[in-house]
Wavefront OBJ file of the C-alpha trace (Angstrom):
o trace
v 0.000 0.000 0.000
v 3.033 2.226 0.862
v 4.927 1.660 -2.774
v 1.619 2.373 -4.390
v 1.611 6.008 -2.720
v 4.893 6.637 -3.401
v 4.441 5.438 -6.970
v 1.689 7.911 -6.992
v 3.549 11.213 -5.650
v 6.643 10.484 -8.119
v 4.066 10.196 -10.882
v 2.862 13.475 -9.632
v 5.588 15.049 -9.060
v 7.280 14.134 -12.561
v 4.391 15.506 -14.069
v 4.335 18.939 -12.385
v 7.898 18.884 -13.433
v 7.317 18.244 -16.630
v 4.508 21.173 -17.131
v 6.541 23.306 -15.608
v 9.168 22.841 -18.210
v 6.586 23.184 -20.902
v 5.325 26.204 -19.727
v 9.251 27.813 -19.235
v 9.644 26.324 -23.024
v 6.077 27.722 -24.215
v 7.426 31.331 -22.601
v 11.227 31.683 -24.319
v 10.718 34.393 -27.055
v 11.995 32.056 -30.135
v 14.556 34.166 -32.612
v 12.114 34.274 -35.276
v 10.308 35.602 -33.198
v 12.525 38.574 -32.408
v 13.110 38.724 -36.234
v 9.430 38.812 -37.478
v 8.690 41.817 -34.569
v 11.776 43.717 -35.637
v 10.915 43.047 -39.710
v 7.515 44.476 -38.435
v 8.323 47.572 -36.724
v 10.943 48.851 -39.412
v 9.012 47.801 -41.812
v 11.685 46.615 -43.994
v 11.196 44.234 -47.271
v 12.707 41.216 -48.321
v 15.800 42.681 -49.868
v 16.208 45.286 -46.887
v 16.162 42.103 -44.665
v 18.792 39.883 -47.196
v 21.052 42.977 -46.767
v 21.015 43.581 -43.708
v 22.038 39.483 -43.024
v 24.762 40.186 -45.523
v 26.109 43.309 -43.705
v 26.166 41.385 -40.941
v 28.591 38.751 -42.309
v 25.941 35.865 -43.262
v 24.934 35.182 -46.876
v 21.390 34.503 -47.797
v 18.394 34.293 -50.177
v 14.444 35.497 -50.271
v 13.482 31.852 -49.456
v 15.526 31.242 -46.352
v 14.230 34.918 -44.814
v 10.755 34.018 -46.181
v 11.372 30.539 -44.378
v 12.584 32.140 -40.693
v 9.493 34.136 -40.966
v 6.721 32.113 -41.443
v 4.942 31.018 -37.880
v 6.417 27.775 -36.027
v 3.099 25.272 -37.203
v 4.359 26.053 -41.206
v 6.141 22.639 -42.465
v 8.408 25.168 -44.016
v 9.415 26.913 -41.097
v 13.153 26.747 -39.897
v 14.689 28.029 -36.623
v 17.108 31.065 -37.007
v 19.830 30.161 -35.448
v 21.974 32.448 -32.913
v 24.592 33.320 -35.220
v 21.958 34.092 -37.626
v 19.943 36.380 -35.219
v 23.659 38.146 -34.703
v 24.717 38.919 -37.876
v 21.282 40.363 -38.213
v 21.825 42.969 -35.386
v 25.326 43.484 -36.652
v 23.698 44.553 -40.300
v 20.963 46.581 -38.181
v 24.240 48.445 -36.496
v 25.849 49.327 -39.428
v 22.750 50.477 -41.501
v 21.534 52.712 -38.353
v 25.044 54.021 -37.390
v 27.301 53.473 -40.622
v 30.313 50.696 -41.149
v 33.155 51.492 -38.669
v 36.341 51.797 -41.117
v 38.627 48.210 -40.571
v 35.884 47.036 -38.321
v 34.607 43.324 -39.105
v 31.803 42.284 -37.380
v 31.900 38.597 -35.943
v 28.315 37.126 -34.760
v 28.093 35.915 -31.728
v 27.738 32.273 -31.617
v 25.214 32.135 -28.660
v 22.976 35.211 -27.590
v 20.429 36.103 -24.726
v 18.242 38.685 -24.211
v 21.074 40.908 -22.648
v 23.226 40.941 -26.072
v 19.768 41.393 -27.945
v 18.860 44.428 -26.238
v 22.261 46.003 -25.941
v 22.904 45.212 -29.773
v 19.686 47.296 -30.561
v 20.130 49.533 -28.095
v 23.827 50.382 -30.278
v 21.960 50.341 -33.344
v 19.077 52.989 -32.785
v 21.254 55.212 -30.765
v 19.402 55.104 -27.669
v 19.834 56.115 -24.024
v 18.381 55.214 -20.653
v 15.904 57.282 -21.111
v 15.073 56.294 -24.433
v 14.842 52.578 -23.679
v 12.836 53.450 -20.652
v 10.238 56.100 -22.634
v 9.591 53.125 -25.030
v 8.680 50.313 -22.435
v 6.229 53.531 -20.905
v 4.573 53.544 -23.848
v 3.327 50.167 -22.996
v 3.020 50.587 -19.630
v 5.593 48.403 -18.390
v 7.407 49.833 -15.672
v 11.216 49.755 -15.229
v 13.745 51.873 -13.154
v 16.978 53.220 -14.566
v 19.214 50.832 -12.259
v 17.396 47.608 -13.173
v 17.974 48.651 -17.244
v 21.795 49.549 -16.509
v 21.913 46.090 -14.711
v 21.057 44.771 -18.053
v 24.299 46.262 -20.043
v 26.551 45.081 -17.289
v 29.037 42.384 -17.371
v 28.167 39.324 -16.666
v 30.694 38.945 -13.700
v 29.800 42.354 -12.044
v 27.408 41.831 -8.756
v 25.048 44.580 -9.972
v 23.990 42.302 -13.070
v 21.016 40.813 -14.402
v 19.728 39.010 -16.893
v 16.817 40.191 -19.355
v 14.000 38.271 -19.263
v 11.621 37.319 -21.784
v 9.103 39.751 -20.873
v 11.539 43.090 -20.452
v 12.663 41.770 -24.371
v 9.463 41.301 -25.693
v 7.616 44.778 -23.829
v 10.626 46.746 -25.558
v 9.999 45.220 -29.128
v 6.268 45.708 -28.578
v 7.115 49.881 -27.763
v 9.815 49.976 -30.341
v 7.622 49.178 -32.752
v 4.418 51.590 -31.158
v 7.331 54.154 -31.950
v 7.981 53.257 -35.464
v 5.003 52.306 -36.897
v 3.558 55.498 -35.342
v 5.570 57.418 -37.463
v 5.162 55.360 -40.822
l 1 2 3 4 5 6 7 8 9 10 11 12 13 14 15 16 17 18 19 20 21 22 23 24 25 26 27 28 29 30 31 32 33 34 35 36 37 38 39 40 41 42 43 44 45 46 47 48 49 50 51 52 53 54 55 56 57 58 59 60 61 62 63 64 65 66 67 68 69 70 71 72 73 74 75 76 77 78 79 80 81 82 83 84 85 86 87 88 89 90 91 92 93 94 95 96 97 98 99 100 101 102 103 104 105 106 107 108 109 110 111 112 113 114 115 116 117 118 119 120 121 122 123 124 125 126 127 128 129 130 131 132 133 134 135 136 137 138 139 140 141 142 143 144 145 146 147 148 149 150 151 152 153 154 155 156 157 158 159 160 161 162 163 164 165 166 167 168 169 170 171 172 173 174 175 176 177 178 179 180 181 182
């Protein structure tokens, strides 16, 4: 009679584990993701977006952006990679600011939300202020020392990581801004 109850709590207890992990897995903001929100609020076309993957040191054609853009449930959907996702901010840099003279641009091979932000952060130009005026304009309330303990390094006490919800609040305001103007 024991066994069967403990049987029963490790059954339960694996599957509250394994929802759990489902949910944190349902939550990550996917890099297509990030790429089909930042297509949308620059409103940039297909050959915009092949360029800017080229600037950014990875070579490409109209089907494989059409194919990192289509929705996760399309059979012809396929995952942009990290790398990917880089060079893609790198090209966003140098069309927003201008190509640095002797300055090549390596991807990084792995990203989180920290690098995302910060890369876009370099690209539009923006300050505290500016990061924090665009997450007001969707209500989502930040102070100045929790967005600097975003740009911090790793190994300093004072950092933190971006979550999924700071990433995806600023990509819903950045594009409130631009599409406002459009």
């Amino acid at each position: 009679m024991r066994l069967k109850y403990l049987v029963m709590d490790f059954t339960v207890s694996l599957l509250s584990i394994l929802y759990l992990w489902d949910l944190k897995r349902a939550r990550e903001m996917e890099n297509n993701d990030i790429l089909r929100r930042l297509r949308y609020a620059f409103d940039f076309n297909d050959k915009q977006m092949i360029g800017l993957f080229e600037e950014g040191g990875v070579s490409t054609d109209r089907a494989q952006v059409s194919n990192w853009l289509k929705r996760d449930d399309d059979p012809d959907f396929v995952e942009l990679k990290d790398v990917e996702l880089a060079a893609y901010l790198n090209g966003l840099i140098v069309l927003k600011r201008g190509k640095k003279e002797g300055v090549t641009y390596q991807p990084e091979q792995k990203l989180n939300n920290n690098i995302i932000l910060r890369k876009l952060r370099i690209a539009l130009n923006f300050k505290d202020e500016d990061m924090l005026g665009i997450l007001r304009k969707v209500d989502f309330k930040l102070g100045k020392h929790e967005l600097s303990a975003f740009f911090r390094k790793p190994e300093q006490a004072q950092y933190r990581l971006c979550k999924d919800q700071v990433l995806r609040n600023f990509l819903y305001g950045l594009e409130k801004q631009l599409r406002k103007k459009a």
